[in-house]
N, C-alpha and C positions, 0 to 999 in steps of 0.2 A: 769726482763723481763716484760716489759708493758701488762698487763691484767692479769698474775699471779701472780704479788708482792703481792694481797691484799687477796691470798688465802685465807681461815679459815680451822683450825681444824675439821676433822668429827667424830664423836662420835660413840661408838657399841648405839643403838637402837636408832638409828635415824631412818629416811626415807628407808628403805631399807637396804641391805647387803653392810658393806663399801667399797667393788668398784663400787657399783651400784653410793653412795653417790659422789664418789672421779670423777666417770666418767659424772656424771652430771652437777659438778662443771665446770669441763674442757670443757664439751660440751657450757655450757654460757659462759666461758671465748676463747674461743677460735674464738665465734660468731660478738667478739669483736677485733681480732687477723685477720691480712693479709695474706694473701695465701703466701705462702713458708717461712713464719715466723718460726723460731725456737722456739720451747718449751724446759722450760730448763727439766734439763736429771733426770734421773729417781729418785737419790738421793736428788735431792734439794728436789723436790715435797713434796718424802718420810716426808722429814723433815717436808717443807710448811703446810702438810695435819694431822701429826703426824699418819701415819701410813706404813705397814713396804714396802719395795718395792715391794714383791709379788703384793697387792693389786692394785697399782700404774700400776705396770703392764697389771696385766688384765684388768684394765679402758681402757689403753693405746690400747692393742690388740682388745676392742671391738670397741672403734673410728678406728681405723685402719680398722676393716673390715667393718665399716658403710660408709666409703672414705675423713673423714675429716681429719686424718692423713696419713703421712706416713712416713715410719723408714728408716734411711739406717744405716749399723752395721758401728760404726765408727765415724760415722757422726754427726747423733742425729735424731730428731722427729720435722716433720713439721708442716705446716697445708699446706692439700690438696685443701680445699673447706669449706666456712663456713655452720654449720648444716642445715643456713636455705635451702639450694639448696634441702636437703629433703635426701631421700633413694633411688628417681629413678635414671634412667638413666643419667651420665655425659653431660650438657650444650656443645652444641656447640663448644658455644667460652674458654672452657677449655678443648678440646682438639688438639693437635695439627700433623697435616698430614705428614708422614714421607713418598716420595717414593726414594726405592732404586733398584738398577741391580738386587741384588740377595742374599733371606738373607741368602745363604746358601756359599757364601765368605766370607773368614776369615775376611776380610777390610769393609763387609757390616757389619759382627757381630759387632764389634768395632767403628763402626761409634752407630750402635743402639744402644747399651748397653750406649755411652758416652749420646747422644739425652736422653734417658728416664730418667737416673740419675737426669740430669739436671731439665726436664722439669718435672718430681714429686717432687723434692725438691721445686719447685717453683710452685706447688698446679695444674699440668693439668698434664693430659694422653694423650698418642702419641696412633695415629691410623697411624699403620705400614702398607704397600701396597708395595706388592712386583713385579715390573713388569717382573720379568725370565728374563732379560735383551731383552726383547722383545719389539722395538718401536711403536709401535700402540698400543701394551697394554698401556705400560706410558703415551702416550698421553690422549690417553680414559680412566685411573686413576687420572689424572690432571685435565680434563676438570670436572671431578664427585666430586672431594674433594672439587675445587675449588664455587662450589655452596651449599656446608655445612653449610657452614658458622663459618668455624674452625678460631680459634685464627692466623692462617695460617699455610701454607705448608714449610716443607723441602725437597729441592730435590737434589738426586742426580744423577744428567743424566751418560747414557751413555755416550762412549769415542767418537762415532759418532756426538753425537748431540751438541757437543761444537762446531761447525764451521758448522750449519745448518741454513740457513737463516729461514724456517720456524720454527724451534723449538724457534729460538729467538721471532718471531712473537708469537706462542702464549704464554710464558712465559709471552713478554710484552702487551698480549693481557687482559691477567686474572690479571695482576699485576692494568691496567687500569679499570679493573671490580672492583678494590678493594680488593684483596685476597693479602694478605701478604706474598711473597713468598723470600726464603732465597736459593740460591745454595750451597754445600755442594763439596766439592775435585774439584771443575771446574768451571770458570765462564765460560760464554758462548758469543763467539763474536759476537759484535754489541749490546748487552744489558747491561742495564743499572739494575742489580740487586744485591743486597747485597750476599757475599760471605763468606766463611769460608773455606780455604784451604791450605795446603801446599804452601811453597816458593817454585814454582818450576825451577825458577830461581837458587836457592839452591840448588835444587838436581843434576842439575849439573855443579853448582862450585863443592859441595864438593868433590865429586868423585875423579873430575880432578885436584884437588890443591891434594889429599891424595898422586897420583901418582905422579905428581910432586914434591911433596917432599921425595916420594922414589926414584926420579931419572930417570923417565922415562922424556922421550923430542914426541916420537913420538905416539902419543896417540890417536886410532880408537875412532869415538862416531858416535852408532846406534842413529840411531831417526824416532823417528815416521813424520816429518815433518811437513807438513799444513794438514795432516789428522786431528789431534785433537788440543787445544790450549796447550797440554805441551810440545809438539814436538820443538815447537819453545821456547816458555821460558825452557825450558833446555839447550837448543842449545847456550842461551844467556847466558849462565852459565858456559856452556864446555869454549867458545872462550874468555870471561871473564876473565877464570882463566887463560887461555893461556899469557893472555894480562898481567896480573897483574905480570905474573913471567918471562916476559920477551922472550915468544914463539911465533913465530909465525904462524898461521891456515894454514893448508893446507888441499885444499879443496878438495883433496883426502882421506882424511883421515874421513870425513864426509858421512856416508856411511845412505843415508835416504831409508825409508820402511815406504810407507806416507799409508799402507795397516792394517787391523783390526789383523788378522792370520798372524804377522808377523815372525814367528821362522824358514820357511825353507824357504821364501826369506834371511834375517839374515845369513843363514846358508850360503846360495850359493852367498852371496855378500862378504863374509869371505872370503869362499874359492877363489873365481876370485882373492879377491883382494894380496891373501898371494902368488897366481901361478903366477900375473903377477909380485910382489916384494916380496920375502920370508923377507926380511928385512922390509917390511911396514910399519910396528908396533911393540911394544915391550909391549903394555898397551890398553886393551878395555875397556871401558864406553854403560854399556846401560841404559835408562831411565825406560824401562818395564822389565817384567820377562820374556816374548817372545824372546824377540831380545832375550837378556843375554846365553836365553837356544839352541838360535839356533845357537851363534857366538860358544859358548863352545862345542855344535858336532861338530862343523866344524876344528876349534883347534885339538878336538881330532882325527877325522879321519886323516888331514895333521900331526899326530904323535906328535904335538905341546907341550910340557909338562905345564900345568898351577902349579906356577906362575912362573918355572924357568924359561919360554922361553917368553911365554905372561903371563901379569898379568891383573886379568877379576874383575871389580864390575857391579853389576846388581843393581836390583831394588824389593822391594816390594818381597819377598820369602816367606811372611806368608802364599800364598795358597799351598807353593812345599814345605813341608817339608824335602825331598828328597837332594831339594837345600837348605837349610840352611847354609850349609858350604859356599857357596859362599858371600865373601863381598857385602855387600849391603846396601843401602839407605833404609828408614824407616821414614812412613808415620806418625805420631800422629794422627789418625784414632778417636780415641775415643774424644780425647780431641777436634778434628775438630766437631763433634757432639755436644759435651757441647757449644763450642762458637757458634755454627749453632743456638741453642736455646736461647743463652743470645742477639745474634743478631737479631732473629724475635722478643722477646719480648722486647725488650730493645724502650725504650721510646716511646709504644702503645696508651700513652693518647694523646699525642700530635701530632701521626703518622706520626713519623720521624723516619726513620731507617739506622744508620752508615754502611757505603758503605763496607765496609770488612776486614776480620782477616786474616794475612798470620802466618801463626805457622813453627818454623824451621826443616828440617827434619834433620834425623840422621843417622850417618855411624854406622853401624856393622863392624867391622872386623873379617874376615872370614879366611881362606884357601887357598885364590888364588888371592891376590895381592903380597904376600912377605911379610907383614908387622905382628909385633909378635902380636900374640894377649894375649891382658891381661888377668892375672892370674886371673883365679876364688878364690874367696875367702872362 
């Protein structure tokens, strides 16, 4: 490891108590060491220093709480910031602006937990901003981060504000100020911003290819439509898989809810649609967890049994625990965070930033498509 190969032995009566020695050592070497550098793990040192790991240790935990390290269990021991930045307050531009809906969603908690991993093992602090999923607060939280002077912002808008002409406007208004700004689960149309999110093109092939390989032919898909931008890339996904297996779309069977609240529109576009053909459908597809919970009252009211009669996948059930049971698509939420960070930081000297990550999302098999689900081990 370049800067600690040339450790030396510390001695009892030397300069101080030997973690005081062991930790002063690493405080110079480390001053010589880049931010999110690995230090090797506690036993080399031991050895490097010839003293026992305890020692090693508490050197270790008092750089860590001064902020030029930091630990993840598993992982290993960074460097956060070189000693010269001092004991005060974190530099600007080592930290960076996280806004999300609400950190009190299962899918906010996972996106931040994957953001902060990332962005301390690679030596900066995230300053988290929660907007309640409230638009005027986010805007008025973006307009204030954006003159920090932060390493940049991660955002992840509302499902409103992906098809808003002005929120494009000032995204690409502060991106033109110079702020570094990355989207996170949504890009936003009409802008031109680096992204990290789900295939959501993905999310509804898979669905719809799962049921057609159980044998279903007629297959309902809720969607959110031109309300937000996944309404349509999923929509591109359902008909996709249609295409690939030899089906053809029927555009009755495309049942849009272009509204925010959508589980009792959902409900009562079920219902119409099963009273005018009880035979309709055999298979629903939703892209949210709205639609999903509002087509499944409505199923159950018309007596419908799930999956004998209709078979149902939804979406995203991390906040219903309730609904668990139901087959469902699945975000990489955390990992979408880690890439949101290696894409604002990723090539900073030369201020070029790679247009975006799509990550694949995943089926659960659940309860109420038909399909077995694998044995626990």
């Amino acid at each position: 490891m370049a800067g600690l190969d040339d450790a030396e032995p510390v001695a009892e009566g030397g300069s101080g108590p030997l973690y005081v020695q062991v930790r002063e050592h690493l405080r110079r070497r480390i001053a010589e060491m880049s931010v999110g550098q690995k230090l090797p793990p506690e036993r080399e040192l031991s050895d490097q220093f010839e003293v026992d790991r305890v020692t090693v240790r508490r050197a270790m935990q008092d750089l860590e709480r001064e902020g030029f390290v930091v630990r993840h269990r598993g992982r290993g021991t960074f460097v956060r910031k070189a000693p010269a930045c001092g004991r005060g307050a974190m530099p600007a531009a080592e930290l960076i602006g996280l806004v999300i809906p609400d950190v009190s969603m299962t899918h906010s908690a996972q996106m931040l937990r994957g953001v902060e991993e990332e962005a301390t093992s690679r030596g900066y602090e995230v300053l988290v901003c929660n907007s309640v999923l409230d638009r005027s607060r986010e805007r008025s939280i973006l307009e204030r981060l954006s003159g920090k002077g932060l390493a940049g912002i991660l955002v992840c808008p509302l499902f409103e504000d992906s098809m808003d002409p002005a929120y494009a406007e000032l995204i690409q208004r502060l991106q033109d100020q110079g702020t570094r700004i990355v989207m996170l689960d949504q890009y936003i149309a009409g802008l031109d911003a680096p992204v990290a999110m789900t295939d959501k093109v993905r999310m509804g092939y898979l669905p719809t290819e799962h049921l057609i390989m159980l044998g279903h032919r007629r297959i309902c898909y809720l969607t959110t439509g031109r309300y937000d931008t996944v309404g349509p890339d999923t929509l591109v996904g359902y008909r996709r898989a249609l295409s690939d297996y030899g089906l053809e779309y029927d555009q009755r069977l495309m049942v849009e809810i272009p509204i925010k609240n959508s589980a009792v529109p959902a409900h009562d576009a079920v219902v119409e649609l099963l009273r005018k053909d009880s035979r309709a459908f055999t298979a629903m597809v939703s892209p949210t967890f709205s639609m999903a919970y509002g087509g499944l009252r409505a199923l159950h009211e018309l007596g419908r049994r799930v999956p004998e009669d209709v078979a149902v996948i939804g979406a995203d059930m991390y906040n219903n625990p309730d609904y668990l049971y139901v087959t469902h698509t699945v975000q990489p939420f955390e990992q979408m965070g880690r890439e949101g960070v290696k894409l604002l930081l990723r090539d900073r000297d030369d201020g070029e930033l790679k247009q975006h990550v799509l990550l694949p999302p995943r089926l659960v098999i659940g309860a109420t498509c038909g399909a077995r689900r694998p044995r626990e081990e």
